[in-house]
TORVEXDREN-152410 format. One record per residue (C-alpha): x, y, z; residue number from 1. Coordinates in nm, 4 decimals, always signed. Layout:
[rec [X,Y,Z],NUM];
...
END
This chain:
[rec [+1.4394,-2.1815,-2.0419],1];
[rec [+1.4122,-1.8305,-2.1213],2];
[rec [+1.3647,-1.5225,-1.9017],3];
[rec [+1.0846,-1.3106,-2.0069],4];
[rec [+1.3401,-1.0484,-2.0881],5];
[rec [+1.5183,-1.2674,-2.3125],6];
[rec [+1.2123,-1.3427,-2.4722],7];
[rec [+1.1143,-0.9824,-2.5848],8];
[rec [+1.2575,-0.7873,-2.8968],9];
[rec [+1.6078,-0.6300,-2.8402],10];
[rec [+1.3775,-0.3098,-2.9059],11];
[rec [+1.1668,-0.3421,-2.5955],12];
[rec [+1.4743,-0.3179,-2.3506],13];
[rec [+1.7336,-0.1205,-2.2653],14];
[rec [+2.0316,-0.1404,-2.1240],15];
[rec [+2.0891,-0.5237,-2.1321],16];
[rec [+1.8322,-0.7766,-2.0384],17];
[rec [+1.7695,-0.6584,-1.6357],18];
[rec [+1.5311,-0.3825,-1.7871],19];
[rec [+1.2358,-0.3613,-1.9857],20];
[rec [+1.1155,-0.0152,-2.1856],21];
[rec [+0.8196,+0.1186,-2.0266],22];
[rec [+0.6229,+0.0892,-2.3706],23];
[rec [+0.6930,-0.2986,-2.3194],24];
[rec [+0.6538,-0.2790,-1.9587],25];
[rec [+0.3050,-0.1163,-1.8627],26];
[rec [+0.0197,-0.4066,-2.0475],27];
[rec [-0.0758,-0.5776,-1.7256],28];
[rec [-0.2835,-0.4950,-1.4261],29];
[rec [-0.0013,-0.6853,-1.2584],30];
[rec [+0.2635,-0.4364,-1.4405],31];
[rec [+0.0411,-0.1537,-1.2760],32];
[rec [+0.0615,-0.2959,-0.9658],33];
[rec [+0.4373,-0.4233,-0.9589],34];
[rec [+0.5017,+0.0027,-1.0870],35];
[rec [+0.3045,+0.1335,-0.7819],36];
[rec [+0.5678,-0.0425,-0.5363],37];
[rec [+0.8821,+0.0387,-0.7201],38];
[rec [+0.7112,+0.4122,-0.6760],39];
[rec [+0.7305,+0.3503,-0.2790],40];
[rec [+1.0853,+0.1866,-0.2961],41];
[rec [+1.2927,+0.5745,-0.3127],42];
[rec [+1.1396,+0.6393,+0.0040],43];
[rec [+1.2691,+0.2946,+0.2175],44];
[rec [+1.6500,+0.3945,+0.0299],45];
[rec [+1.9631,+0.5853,+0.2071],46];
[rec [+1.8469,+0.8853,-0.0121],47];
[rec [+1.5536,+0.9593,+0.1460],48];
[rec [+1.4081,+0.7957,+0.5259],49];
[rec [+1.6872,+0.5283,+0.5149],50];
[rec [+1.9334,+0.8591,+0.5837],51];
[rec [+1.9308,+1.1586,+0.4129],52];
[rec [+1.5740,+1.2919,+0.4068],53];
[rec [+1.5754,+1.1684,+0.7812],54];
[rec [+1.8960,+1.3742,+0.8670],55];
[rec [+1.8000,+1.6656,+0.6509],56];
[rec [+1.4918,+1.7097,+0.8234],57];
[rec [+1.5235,+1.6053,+1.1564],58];
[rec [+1.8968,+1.7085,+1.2778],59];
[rec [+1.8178,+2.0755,+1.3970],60];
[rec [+1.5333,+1.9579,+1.6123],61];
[rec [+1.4329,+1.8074,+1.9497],62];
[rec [+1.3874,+1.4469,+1.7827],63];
[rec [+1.7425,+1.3781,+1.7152],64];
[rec [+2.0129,+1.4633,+1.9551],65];
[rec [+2.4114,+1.4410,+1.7925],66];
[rec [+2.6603,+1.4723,+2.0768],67];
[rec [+2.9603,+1.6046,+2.1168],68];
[rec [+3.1001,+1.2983,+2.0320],69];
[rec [+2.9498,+1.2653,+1.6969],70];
[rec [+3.2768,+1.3036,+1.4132],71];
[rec [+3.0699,+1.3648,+1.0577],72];
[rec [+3.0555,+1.7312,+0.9840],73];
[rec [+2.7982,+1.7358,+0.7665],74];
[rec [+2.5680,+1.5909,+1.0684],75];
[rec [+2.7006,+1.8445,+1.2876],76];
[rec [+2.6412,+2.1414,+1.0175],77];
[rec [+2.2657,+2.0047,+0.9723],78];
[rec [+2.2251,+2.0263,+1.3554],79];
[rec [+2.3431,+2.3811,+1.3223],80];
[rec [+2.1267,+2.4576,+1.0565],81];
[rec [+2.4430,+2.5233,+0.7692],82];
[rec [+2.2923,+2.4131,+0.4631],83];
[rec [+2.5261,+2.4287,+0.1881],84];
[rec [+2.5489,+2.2662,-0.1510],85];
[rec [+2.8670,+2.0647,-0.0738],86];
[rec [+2.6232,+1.8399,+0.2286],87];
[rec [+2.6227,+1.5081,+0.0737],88];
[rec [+2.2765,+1.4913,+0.2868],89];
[rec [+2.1734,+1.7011,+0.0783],90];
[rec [+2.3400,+1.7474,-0.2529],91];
[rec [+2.2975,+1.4004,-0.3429],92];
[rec [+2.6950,+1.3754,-0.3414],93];
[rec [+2.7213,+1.0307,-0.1812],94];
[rec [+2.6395,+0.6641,-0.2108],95];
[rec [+2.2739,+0.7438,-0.1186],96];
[rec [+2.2050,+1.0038,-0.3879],97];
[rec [+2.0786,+1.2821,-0.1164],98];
[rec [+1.7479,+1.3751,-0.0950],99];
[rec [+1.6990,+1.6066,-0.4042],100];
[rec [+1.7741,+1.2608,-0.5883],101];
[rec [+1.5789,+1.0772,-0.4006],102];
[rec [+1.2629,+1.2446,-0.4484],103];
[rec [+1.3119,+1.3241,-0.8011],104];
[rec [+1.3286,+0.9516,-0.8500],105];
[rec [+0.9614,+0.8576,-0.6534],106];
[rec [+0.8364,+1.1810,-0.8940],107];
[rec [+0.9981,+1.0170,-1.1897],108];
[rec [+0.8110,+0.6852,-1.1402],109];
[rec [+0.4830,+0.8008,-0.9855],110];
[rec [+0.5115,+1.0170,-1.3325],111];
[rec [+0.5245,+0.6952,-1.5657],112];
[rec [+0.2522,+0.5493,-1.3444],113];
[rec [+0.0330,+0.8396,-1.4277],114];
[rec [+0.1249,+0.8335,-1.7965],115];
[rec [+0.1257,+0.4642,-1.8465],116];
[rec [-0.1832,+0.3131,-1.5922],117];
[rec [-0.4837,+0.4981,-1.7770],118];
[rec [-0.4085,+0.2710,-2.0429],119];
[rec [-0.3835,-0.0647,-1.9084],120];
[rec [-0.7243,-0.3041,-1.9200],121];
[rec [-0.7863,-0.3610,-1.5470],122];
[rec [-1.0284,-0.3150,-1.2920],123];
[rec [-1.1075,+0.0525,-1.2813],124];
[rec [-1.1588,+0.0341,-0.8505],125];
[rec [-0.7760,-0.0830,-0.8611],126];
[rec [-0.6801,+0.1590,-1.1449],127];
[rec [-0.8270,+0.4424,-0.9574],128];
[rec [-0.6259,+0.3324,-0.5945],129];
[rec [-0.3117,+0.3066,-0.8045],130];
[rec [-0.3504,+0.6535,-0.9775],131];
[rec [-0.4412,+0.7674,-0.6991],132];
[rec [-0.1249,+0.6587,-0.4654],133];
[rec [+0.0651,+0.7767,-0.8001],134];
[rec [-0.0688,+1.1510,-0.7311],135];
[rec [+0.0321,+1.1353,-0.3511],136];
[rec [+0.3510,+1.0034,-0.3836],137];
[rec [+0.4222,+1.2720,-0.6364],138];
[rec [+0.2974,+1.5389,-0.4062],139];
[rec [+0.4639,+1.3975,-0.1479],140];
[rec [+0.7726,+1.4652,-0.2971],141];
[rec [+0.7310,+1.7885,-0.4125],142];
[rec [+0.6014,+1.8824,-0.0725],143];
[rec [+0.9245,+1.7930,+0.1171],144];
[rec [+1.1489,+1.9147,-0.1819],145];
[rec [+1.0057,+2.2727,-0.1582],146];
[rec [+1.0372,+2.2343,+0.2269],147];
[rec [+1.3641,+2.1364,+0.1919],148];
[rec [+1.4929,+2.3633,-0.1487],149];
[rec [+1.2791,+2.6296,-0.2173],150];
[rec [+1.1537,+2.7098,-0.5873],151];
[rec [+1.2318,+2.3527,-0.7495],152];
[rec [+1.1651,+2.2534,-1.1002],153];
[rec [+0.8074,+2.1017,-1.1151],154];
[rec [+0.8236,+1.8204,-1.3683],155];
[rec [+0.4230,+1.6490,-1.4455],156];
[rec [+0.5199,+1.3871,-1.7473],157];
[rec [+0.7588,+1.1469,-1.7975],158];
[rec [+0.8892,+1.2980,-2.0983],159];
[rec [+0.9241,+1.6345,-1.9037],160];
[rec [+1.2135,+1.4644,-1.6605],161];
[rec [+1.5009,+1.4738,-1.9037],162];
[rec [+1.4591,+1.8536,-1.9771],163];
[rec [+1.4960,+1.8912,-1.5715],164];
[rec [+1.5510,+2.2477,-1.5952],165];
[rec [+1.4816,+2.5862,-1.4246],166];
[rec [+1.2862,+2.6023,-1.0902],167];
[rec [+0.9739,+2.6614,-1.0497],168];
[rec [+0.7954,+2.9192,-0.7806],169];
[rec [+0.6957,+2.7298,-0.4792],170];
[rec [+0.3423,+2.9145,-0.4845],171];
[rec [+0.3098,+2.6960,-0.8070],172];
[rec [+0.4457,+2.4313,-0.6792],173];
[rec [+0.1919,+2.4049,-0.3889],174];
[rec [-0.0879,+2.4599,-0.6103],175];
[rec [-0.0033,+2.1381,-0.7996],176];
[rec [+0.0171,+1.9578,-0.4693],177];
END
C-alpha cells in the first residue's frame, strides 16, 4: 500500500516524500484545517513559549526569579536586561531557533493560510474562523517581534518570505496589526 505522498507526482513534493508542495497541499477543507494547527505548532516549540519567547520576555520581571545559583549567562544577561545579538534566546543561535525564528515561522504559515484558504471549496462559516485565526496569529507575531526587536521586516505573502529583507518602521508595523 501506498502513502498518499507516494502516490502524488514527483512534481507535487519536495524534498523527499515527508512533504507535499503547498499547490498540492491546500484542495481540502480538511487541508485548511490540518494548515491552521501547524500555524499554532511554532508557538508550543523551544523557540517561542516552550523557552525562548518565555525567557526573552519574562526574565527581567517579577514573574520569573533566577538565583544566584542559576549558571547560564545568557539567562542571567536577560534578567539584567543585556540584550545582545550573540543571546541564543534571542538570536535564534541554538537548538530552539530563538524567538525571531520562531515567529517568523507562525508568520510564514499563517501567510500560506491566507494565500491558499480563499481558494479551497468549504464551508464559508469555517473558512472565515480559519482566515480569521490566520490574521491573529500573524499579528500576534508581529506584535511580540516589534516588542521584542524594534523595526522588523513586515512580510504579508508567502512569496514575500524568501526576499526577507530590510526592516520595516514599527509605526507600520502596528498599523498592519
Amino acid at each position: 500500500q501506498q502513502s498518499s505522498s507516494e502516490s502524488l507526482p514527483h512534481s507535487e513534493y519536495k524534498a523527499g516524500k515527508d512533504r507535499i508542495a503547498a499547490d498540492a497541499f491546500f484542495q481540502t477543507a480538511a487541508d485548511a484545517k490540518a494548515a491552521i494547527a501547524a500555524t499554532y505548532r511554532p508557538l508550543s516549540t523551544g523557540s517561542l513559549w516552550g523557552t525562548n519567547l518565555q525567557w526573552a520576555l519574562n526574565a527581567a520581571t517579577d514573574e520569573s526569579r533566577v538565583g544566584p545559583e542559576e549558571e547560564n549567562p545568557n539567562i542571567v544577561a536577560l534578567t539584567q536586561l543585556s540584550w545582545t545579538t550573540t543571546n541564543p534566546y534571542i538570536a535564534g543561535s541554538n537548538a530552539a531557533g530563538g524567538a525571531w525564528g520562531g515567529l517568523y515561522q507562525m508568520i510564514t504559515r499563517a501567510n500560506l493560510v491566507l494565500a491558499k484558504v480563499p481558494g479551497i471549496t468549504m464551508d464559508e462559516t469555517q473558512k472565515n474562523q480559519i482566515l480569521g485565526e490566520a490574521k491573529f496569529l500573524r499579528a500576534l507575531g508581529y506584535f511580540y517581534l516589534v516588542r521584542l526587536y524594534g523595526d522588523v521586516p513586515l512580510v504579508l505573502t508567502p512569496e514575500e518570505q524568501s526576499a526577507l529583507g530590510g526592516r520595516t518602521p514599527q509605526a507600520q508595523v502596528f498599523a498592519q496589526i
